[in-house]
C-alpha positions as a Markdown table, in Angstrom:
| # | Residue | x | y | z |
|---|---|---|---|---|
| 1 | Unk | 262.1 | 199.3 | -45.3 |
| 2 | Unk | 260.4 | 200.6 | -48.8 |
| 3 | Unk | 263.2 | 203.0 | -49.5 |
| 4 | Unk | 265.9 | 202.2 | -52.0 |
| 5 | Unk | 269.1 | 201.7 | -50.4 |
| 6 | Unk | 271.0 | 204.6 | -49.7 |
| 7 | Unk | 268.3 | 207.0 | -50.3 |
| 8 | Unk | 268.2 | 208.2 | -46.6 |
| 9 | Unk | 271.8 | 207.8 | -45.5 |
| 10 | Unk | 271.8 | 207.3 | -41.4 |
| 11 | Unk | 275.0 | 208.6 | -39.9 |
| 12 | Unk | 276.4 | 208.1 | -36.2 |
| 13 | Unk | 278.8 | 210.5 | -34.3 |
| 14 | Unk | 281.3 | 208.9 | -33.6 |
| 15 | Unk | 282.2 | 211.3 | -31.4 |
| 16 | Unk | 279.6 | 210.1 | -29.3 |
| 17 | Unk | 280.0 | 206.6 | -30.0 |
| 18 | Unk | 283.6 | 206.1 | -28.7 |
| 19 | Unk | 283.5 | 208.4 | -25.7 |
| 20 | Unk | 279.6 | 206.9 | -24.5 |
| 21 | Unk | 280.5 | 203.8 | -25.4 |
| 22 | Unk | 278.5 | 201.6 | -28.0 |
| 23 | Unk | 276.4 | 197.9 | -28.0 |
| 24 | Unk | 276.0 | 195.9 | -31.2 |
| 25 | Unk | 272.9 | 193.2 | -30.2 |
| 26 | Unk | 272.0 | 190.6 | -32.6 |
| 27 | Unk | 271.2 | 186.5 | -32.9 |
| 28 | Unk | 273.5 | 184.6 | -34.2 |
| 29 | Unk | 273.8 | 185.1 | -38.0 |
| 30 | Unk | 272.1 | 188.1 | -38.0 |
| 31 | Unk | 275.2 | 190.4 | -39.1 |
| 32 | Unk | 276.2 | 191.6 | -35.9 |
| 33 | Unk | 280.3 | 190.8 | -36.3 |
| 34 | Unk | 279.8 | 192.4 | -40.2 |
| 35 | Unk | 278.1 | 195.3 | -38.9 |
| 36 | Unk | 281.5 | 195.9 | -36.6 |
| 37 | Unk | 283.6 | 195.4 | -39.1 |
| 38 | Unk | 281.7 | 198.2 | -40.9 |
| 39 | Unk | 282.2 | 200.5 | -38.2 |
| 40 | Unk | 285.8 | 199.3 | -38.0 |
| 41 | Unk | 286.0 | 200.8 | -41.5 |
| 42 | Unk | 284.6 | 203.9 | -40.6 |
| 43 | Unk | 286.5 | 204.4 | -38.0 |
| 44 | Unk | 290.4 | 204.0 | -39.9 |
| 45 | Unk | 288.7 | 205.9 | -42.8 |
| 46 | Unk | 290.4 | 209.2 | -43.2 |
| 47 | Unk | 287.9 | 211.7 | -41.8 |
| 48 | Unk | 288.7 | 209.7 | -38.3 |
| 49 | Unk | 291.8 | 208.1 | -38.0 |
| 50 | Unk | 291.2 | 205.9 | -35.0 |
| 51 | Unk | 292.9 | 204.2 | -32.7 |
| 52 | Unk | 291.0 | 201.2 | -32.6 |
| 53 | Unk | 291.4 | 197.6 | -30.3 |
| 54 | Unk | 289.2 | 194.4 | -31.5 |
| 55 | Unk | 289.3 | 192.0 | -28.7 |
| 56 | Unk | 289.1 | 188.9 | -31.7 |
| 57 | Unk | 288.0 | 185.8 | -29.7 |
| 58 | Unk | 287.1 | 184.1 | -33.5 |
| 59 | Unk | 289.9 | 185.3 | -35.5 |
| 60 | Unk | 287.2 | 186.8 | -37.7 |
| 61 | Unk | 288.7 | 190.1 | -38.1 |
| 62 | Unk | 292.0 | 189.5 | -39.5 |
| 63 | Unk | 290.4 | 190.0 | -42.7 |
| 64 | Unk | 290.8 | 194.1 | -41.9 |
| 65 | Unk | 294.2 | 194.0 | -43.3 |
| 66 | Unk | 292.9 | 194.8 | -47.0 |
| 67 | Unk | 292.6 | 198.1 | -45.2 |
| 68 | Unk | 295.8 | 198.9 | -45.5 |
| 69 | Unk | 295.5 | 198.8 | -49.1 |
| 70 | Unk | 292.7 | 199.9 | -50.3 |
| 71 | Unk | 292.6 | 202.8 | -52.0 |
| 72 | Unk | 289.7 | 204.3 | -50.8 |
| 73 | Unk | 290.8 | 204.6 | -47.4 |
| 74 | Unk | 294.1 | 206.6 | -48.1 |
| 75 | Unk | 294.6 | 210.5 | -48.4 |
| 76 | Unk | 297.7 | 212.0 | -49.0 |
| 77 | Unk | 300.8 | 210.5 | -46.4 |
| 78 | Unk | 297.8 | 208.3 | -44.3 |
| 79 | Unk | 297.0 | 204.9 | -45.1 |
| 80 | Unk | 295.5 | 203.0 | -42.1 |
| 81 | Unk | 297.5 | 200.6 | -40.4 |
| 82 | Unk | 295.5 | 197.3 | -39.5 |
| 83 | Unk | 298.3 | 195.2 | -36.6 |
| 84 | Unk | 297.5 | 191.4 | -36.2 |
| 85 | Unk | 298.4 | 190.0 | -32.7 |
| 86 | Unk | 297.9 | 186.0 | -33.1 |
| 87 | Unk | 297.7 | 183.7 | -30.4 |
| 88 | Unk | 301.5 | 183.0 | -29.5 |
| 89 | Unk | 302.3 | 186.8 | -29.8 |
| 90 | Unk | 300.5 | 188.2 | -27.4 |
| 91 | Unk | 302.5 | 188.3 | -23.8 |
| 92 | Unk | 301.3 | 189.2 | -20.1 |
| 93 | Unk | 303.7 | 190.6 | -17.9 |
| 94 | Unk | 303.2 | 188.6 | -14.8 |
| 95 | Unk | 304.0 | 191.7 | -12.5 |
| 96 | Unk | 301.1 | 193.1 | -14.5 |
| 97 | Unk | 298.3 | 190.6 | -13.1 |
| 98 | Unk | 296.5 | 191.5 | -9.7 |
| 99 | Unk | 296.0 | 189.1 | -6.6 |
| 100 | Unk | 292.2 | 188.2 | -8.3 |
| 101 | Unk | 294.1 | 187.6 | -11.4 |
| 102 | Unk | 296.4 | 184.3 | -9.7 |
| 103 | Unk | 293.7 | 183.2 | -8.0 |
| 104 | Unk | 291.8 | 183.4 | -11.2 |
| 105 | Unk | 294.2 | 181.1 | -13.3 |
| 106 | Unk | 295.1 | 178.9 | -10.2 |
| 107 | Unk | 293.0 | 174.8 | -10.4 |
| 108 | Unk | 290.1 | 174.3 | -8.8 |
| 109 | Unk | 290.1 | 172.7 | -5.4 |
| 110 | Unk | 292.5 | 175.8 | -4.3 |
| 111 | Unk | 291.4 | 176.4 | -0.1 |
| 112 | Unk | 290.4 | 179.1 | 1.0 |
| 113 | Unk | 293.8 | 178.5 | 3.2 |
| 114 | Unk | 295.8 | 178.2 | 0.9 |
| 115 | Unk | 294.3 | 180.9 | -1.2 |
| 116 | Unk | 295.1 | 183.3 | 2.5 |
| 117 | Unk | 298.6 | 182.4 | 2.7 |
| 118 | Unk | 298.9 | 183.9 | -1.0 |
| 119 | Unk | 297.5 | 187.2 | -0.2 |
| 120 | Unk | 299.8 | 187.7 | 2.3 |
| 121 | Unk | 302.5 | 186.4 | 0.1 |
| 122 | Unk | 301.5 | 188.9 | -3.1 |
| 123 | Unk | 300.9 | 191.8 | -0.4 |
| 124 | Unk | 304.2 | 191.5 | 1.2 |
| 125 | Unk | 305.7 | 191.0 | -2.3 |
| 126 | Unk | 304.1 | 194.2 | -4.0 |
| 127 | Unk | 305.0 | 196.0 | -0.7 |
| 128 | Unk | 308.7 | 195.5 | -1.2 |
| 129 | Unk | 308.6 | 196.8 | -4.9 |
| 130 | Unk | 309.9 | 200.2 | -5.0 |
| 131 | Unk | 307.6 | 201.4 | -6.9 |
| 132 | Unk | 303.9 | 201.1 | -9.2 |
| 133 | Unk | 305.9 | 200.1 | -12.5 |
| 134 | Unk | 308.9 | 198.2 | -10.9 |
| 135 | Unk | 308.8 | 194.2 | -12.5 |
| 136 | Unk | 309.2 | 191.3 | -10.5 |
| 137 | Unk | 308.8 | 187.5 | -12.2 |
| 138 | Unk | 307.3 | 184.6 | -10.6 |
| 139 | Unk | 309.8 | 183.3 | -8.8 |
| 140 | Unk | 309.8 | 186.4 | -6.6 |
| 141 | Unk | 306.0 | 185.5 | -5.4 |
| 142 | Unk | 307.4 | 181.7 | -5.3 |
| 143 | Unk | 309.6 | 182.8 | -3.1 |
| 144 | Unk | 307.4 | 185.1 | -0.9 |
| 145 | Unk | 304.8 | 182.1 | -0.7 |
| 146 | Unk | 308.0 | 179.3 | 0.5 |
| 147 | Unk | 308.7 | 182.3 | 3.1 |
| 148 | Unk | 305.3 | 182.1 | 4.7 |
| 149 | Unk | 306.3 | 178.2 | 6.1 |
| 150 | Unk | 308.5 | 179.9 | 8.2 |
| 151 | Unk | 306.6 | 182.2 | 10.2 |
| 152 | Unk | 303.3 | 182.6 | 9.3 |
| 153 | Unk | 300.8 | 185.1 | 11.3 |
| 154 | Unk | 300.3 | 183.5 | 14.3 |
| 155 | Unk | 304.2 | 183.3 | 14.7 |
| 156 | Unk | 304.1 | 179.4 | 14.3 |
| 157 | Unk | 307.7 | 178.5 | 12.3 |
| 158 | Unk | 307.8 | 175.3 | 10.1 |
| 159 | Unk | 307.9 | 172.4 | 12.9 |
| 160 | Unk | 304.4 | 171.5 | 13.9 |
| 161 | Unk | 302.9 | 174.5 | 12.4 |
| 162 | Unk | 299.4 | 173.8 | 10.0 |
| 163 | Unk | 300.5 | 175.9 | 7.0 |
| 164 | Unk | 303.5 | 173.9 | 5.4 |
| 165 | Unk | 301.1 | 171.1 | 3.9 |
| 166 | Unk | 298.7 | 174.0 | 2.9 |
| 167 | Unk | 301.8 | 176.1 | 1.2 |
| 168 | Unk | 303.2 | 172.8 | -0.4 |
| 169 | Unk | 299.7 | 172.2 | -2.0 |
| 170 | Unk | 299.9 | 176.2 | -3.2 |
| 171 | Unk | 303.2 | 175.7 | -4.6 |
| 172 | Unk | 302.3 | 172.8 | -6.6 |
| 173 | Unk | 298.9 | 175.1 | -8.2 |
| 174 | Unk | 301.3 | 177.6 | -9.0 |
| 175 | Unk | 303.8 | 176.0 | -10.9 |
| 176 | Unk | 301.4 | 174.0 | -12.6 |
| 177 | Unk | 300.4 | 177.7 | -14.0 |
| 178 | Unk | 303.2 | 179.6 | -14.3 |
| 179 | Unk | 306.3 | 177.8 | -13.9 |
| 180 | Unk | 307.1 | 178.6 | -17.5 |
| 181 | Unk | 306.5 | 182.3 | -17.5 |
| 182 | Unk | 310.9 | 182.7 | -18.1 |
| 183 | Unk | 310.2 | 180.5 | -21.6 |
| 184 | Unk | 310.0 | 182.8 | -25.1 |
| 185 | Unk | 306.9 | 181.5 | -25.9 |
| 186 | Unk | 304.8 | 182.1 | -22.2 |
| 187 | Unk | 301.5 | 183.7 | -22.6 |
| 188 | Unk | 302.3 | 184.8 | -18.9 |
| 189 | Unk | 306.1 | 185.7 | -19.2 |
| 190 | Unk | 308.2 | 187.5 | -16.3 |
| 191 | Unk | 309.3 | 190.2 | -18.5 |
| 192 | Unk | 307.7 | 190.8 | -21.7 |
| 193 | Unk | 304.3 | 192.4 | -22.5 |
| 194 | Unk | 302.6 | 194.3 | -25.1 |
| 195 | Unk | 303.6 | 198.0 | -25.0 |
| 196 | Unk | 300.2 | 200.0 | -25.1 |
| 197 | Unk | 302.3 | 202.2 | -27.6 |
| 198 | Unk | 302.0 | 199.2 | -30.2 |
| 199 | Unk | 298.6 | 198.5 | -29.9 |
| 200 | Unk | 297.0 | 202.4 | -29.8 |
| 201 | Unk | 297.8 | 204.7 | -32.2 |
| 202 | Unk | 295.7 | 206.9 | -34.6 |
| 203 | Unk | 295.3 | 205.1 | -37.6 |
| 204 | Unk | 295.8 | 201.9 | -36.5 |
| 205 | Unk | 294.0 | 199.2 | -35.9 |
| 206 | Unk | 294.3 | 196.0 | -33.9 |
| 207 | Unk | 293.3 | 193.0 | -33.5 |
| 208 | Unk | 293.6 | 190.8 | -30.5 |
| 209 | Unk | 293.0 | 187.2 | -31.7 |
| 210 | Unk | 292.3 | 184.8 | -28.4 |
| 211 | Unk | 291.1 | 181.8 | -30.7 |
| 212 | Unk | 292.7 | 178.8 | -29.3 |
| 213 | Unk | 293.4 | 180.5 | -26.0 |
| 214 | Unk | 291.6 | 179.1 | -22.6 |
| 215 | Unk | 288.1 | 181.2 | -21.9 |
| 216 | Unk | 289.4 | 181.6 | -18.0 |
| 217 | Unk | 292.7 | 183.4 | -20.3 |
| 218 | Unk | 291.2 | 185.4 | -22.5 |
| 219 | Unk | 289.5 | 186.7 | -19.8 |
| 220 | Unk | 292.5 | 187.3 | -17.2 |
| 221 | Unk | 294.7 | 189.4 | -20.8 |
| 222 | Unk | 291.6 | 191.4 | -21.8 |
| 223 | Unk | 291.3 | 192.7 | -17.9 |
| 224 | Unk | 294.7 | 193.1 | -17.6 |
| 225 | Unk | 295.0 | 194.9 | -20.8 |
| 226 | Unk | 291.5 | 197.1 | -20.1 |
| 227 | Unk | 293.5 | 197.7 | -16.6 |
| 228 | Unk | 297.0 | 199.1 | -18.1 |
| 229 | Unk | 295.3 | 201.6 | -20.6 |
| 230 | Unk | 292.7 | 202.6 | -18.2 |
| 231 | Unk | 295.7 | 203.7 | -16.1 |
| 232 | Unk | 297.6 | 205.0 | -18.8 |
| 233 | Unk | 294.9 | 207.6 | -20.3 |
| 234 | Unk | 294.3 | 208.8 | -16.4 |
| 235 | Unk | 297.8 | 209.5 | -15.7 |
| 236 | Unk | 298.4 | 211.6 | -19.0 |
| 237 | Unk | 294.9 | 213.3 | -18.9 |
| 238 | Unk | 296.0 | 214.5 | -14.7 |
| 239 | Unk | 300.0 | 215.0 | -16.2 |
| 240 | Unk | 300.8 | 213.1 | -13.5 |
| 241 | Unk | 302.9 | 211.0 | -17.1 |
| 242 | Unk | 304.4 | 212.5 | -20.1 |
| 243 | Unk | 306.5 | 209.6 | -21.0 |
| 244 | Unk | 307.1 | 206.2 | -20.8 |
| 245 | Unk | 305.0 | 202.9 | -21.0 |
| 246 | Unk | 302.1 | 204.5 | -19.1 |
| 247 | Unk | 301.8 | 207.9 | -21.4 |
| 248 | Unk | 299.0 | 207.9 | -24.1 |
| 249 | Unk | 298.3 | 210.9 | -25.5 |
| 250 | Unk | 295.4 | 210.1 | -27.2 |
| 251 | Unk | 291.9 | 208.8 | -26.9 |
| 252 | Unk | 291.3 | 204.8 | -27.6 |
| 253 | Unk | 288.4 | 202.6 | -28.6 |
| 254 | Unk | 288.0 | 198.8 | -27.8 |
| 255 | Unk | 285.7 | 196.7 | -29.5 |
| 256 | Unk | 284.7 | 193.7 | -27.7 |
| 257 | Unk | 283.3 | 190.7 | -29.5 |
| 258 | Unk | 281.8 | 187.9 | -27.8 |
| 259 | Unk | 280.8 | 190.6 | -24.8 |
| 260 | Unk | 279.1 | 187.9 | -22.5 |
| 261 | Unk | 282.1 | 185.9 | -22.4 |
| 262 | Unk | 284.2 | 189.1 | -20.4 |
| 263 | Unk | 280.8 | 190.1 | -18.0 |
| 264 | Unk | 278.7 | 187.8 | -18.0 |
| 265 | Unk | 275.3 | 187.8 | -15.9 |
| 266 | Unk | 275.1 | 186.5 | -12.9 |
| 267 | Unk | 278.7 | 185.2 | -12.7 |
| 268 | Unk | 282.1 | 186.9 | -11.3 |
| 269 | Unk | 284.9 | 186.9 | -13.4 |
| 270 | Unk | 288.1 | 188.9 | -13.4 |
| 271 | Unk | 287.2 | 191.6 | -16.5 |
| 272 | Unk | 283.8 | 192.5 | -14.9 |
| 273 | Unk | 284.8 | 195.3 | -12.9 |
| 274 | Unk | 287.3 | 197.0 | -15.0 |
| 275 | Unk | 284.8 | 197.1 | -17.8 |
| 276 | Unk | 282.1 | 198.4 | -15.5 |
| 277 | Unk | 284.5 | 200.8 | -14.6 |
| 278 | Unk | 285.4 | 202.4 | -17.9 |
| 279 | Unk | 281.8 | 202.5 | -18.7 |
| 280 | Unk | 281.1 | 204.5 | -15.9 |
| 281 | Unk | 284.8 | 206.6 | -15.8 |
| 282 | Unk | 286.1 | 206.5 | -19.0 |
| 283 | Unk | 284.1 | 209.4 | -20.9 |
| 284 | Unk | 286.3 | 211.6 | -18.6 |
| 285 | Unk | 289.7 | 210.2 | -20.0 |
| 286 | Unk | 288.7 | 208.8 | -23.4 |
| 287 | Unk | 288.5 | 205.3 | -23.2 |
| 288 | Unk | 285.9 | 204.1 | -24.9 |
| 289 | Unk | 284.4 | 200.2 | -25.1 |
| 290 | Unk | 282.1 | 198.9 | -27.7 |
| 291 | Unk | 280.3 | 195.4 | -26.7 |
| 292 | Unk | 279.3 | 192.7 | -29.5 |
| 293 | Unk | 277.0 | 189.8 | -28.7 |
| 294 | Unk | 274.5 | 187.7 | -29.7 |
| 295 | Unk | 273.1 | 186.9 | -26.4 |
| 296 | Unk | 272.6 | 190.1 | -24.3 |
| 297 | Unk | 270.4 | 188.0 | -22.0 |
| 298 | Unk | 273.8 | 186.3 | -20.8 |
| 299 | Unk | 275.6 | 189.7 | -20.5 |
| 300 | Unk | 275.8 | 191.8 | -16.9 |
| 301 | Unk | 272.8 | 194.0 | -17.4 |
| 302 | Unk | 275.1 | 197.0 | -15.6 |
| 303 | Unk | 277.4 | 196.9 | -18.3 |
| 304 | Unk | 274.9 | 196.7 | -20.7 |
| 305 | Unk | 272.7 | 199.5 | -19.3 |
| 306 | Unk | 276.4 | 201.8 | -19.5 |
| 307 | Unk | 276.2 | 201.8 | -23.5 |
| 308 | Unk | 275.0 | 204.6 | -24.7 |
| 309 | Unk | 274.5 | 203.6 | -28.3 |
| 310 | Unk | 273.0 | 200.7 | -29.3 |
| 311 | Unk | 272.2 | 199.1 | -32.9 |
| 312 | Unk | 270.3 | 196.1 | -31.9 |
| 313 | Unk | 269.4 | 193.6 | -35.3 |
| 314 | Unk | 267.6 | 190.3 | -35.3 |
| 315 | Unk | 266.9 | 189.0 | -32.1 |
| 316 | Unk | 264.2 | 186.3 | -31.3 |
| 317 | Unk | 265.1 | 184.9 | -28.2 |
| 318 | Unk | 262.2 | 186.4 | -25.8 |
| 319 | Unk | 265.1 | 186.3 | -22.6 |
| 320 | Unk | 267.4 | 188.2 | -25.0 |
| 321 | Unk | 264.2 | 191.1 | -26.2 |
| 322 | Unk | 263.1 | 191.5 | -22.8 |
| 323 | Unk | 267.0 | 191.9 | -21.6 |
| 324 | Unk | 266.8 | 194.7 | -24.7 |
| 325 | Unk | 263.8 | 196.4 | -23.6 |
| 326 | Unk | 264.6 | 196.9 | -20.4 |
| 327 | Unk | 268.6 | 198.4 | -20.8 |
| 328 | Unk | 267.6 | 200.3 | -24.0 |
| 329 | Unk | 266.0 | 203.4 | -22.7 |
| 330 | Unk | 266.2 | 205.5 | -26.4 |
| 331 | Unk | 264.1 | 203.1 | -28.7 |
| 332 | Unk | 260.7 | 202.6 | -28.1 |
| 333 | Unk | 258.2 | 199.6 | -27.7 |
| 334 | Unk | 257.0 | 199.8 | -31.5 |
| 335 | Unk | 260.4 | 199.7 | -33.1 |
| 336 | Unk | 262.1 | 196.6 | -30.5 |
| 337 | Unk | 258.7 | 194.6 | -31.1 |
| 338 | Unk | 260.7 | 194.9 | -35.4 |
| 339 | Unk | 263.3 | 192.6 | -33.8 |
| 340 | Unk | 261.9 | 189.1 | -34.7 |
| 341 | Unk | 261.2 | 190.2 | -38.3 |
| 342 | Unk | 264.3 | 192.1 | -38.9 |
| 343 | Unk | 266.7 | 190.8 | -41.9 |
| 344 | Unk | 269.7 | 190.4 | -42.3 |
| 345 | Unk | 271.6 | 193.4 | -42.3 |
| 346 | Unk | 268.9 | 195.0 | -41.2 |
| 347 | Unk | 269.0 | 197.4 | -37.1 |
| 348 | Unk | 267.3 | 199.2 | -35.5 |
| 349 | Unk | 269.7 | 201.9 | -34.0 |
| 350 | Unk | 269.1 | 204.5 | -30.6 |
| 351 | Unk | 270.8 | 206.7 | -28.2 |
| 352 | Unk | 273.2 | 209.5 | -27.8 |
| 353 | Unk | 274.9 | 208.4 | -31.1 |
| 354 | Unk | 271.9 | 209.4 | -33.4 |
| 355 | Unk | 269.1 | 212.3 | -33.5 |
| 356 | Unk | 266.1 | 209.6 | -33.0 |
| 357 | Unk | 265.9 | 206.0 | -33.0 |
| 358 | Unk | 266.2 | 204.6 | -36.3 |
| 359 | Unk | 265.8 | 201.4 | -38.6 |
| 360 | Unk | 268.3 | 201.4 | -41.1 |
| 361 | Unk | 270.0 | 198.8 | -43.8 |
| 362 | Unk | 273.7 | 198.1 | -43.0 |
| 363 | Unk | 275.9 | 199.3 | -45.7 |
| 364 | Unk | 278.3 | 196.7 | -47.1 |
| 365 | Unk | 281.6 | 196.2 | -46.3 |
| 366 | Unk | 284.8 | 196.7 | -48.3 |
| 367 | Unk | 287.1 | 194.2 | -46.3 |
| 368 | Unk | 286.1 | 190.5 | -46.8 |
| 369 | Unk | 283.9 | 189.3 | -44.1 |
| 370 | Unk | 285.9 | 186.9 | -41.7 |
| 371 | Unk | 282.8 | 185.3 | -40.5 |
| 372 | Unk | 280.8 | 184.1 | -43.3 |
| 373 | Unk | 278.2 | 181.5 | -42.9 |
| 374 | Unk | 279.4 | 178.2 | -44.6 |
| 375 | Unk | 276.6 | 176.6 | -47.5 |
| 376 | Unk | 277.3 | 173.5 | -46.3 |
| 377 | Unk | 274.9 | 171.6 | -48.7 |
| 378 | Unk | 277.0 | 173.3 | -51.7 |
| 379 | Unk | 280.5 | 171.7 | -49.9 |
| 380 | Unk | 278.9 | 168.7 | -49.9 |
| 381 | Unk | 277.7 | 168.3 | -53.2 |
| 382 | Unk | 281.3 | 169.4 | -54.3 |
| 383 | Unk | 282.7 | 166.7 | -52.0 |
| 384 | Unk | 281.6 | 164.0 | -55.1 |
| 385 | Unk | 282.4 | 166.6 | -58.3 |
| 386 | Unk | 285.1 | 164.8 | -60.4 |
| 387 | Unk | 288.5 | 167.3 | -59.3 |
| 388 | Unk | 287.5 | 166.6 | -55.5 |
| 389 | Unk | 287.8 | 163.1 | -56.2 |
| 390 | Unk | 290.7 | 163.5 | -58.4 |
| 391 | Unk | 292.8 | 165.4 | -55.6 |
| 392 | Unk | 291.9 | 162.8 | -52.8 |
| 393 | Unk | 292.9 | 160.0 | -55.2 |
| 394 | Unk | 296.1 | 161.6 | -55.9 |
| 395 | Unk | 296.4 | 162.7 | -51.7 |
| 396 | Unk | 296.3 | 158.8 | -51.2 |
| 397 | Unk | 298.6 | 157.6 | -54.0 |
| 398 | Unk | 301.2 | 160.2 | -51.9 |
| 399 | Unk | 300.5 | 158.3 | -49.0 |
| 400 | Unk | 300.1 | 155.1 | -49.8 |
| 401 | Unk | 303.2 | 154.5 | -52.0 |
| 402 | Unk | 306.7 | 154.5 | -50.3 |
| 403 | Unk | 310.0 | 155.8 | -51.7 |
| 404 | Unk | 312.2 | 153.5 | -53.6 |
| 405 | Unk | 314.4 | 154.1 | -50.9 |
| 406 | Unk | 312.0 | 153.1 | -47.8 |
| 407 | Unk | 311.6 | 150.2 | -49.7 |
| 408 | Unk | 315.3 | 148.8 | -49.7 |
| 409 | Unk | 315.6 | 149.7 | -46.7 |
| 410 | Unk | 313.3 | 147.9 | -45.1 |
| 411 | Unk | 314.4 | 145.0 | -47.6 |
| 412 | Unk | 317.7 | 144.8 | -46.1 |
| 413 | Unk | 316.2 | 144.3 | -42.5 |
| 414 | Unk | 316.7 | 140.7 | -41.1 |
| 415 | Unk | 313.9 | 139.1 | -39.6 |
């Protein structure tokens, strides 16, 4: 890289980028979570006006909001809109989450009996909805579970029959998962989700932050969410909606950070399949999915193989390079043996999204970073500078002392 920066500008389509769908590779520290935020930028920049998703599992990208301010990124009546959903506002409809979904969330130890008897609860339960959008809460599949101790397949009824110890056992699992989906505050609630309108629209931006959310969670809202707006953008692209929760008359881009964690390699989880299937289907109805992580060795190498655009930076892990060389068909030998070398900032960038593969400089950013590295000798050092000793010496004279108060009170105590 002997060029001065910004001599040979290197563009992307993003054209091609949303609709083939997009991988950002790197080692941790390498600038993989700053180079999304760039393209973050790009995309709510005026020339694009995006409707963008970041699935947030950090709460690094919060920082986006300056967008919404910054001068540089208005023109005329638009200004981009940058939405922050924080852990206890995001909502799951329970209606909304499949059979693998329960099972998913339920403990471990579940039987494979018990695990039966649920099936045919949920089956029986979604057969007697009227209809693909009608609600029901939890207590309707409690109640469709309870009903299976009294005549199960076989015809048995509750005396002497196998299943009631089984269906007790399921009936505890479940309410020790969702027995509080009617409470305000339930990430699983019987009513209240997310509209799709309020997290996709052109000029917005949104971020998804799952920080202090269970793994096996995260997982179960980002399929369920993948799900819903896969759905929606089918049913308005074939007319079959024109209204309503399930109408999106727009193409959409999700960016997923910390990819490995929602398809991981050799390992079934619950958002595998819906993101292999939008990677496969979603060109055709303009869902688009870009992947972010530091360890594509640990990510399902179909998924991986589906991204049509790469920009791969440091990476020196030898399971991660060979996992790169063998999914990344556009860049060649000489340019991914770069990858050890590569500073940061620095990628190497291939596929449908550029002319030929290309090693470029990262532009900076003009949002903050949300995931800087900390100089953890500097906070150190500061830890013994005179005002950091000052404020703790004050923070214990606060605590130490008691009111005048406290103190006759406790002076008129007998003993």
């Amino acid at each position: 890289m002997t060029r001065e920066a910004g001599e040979v500008p290197v563009v992307l389509s993003v054209k091609d980028v949303v609709s083939t769908h997009l991988a950002i590779l790197a080692s941790t520290g390498a600038g993989k979570s700053y180079t999304a935020g760039v393209l973050v930028e790009e995309l709510m920049s005026p020339h694009n006006r995006a409707s963008v998703l970041v699935v947030d599992p950090h709460g690094e990208y919060g920082t986006l909001s300056s967008l919404e301010t910054d001068a540089r990124f208005a023109d005329g009546n638009y200004r981009p809109e940058v939405k922050v959903f924080t852990p206890e506002r995001i909502r799951v409809r329970f209606s909304s989450l499949t059979e693998a979904d329960i099972k998913y969330l339920l403990p471990e130890g579940t039987s494979d009996k018990m695990l039966h008897y649920l099936s045919q609860a949920y089956r029986k339960l979604r057969a007697s909805v009227r209809g693909e959008n009608e609600t029901y809460a939890y207590h309707d599949l409690r109640d469709a579970v309870t009903a299976e101790k009294y005549g199960d397949e076989d015809g048995r009824g509750a005396s002497g029959s196998s299943n009631v110890g089984s269906i007790d056992a399921l009936l505890w699992r479940l309410d020790s998962r969702f027995d509080n989906t009617h409470r305000p505050d339930a990430l699983f609630h019987d009513r209240e989700h997310i509209p799709l309108q309020d997290i996709f629209v052109p000029g917005r931006c949104t971020v998804l932050q799952l920080s202090d959310i269970e793994q096996n969670e995260q997982q179960v809202i980002v399929a369920t969410l993948l799900r819903r707006v896969n759905k929606a953008r089918m049913a308005t692209v074939r007319g079959e909606s024109t209204s309503g929760e399930n109408f999106l008359p727009y193409p959409v881009f999700t960016l997923v950070e910390e990819a490995h964690r929602f398809a991981p390699a050799g390992a079934t989880v619950v958002s595998t399949n819906i993101l292999k299937q939008i990677l496969s289907e979603g060109r055709k109805f303009g869902v688009g999915v870009g992947l972010i992580t530091q360890r594509p060795g640990k990510l399902d190498q179909d998924v991986l193989s589906q991204c049509m655009t790469q920009v791969i930076m440091r990476i020196v892990n030898p399971v991660d390079q060979d996992t790169v060389a063998k999914s990344v068909e556009g860049a060649g030998r000489q340019l991914l043996q770069e990858l050890p070398a590569l500073t940061k900032g620095q990628a190497v960038i291939s596929g449908v999204g550029v002319n030929t593969p290309v090693m470029c400089r990262v532009r900076e950013r003009c949002t903050r970073h949300g995931g800087e590295t900390f100089d953890a000798p500097s906070e150190w050092a500061s830890w013994h500078g005179e005002a950091a000793q000052e404020r703790r010496a004050q923070d214990e004279a606060v605590l130490v002392k008691p009111s005048a108060k406290k103190v006759e009170k406790f002076r008129g105590v007998e003993l």
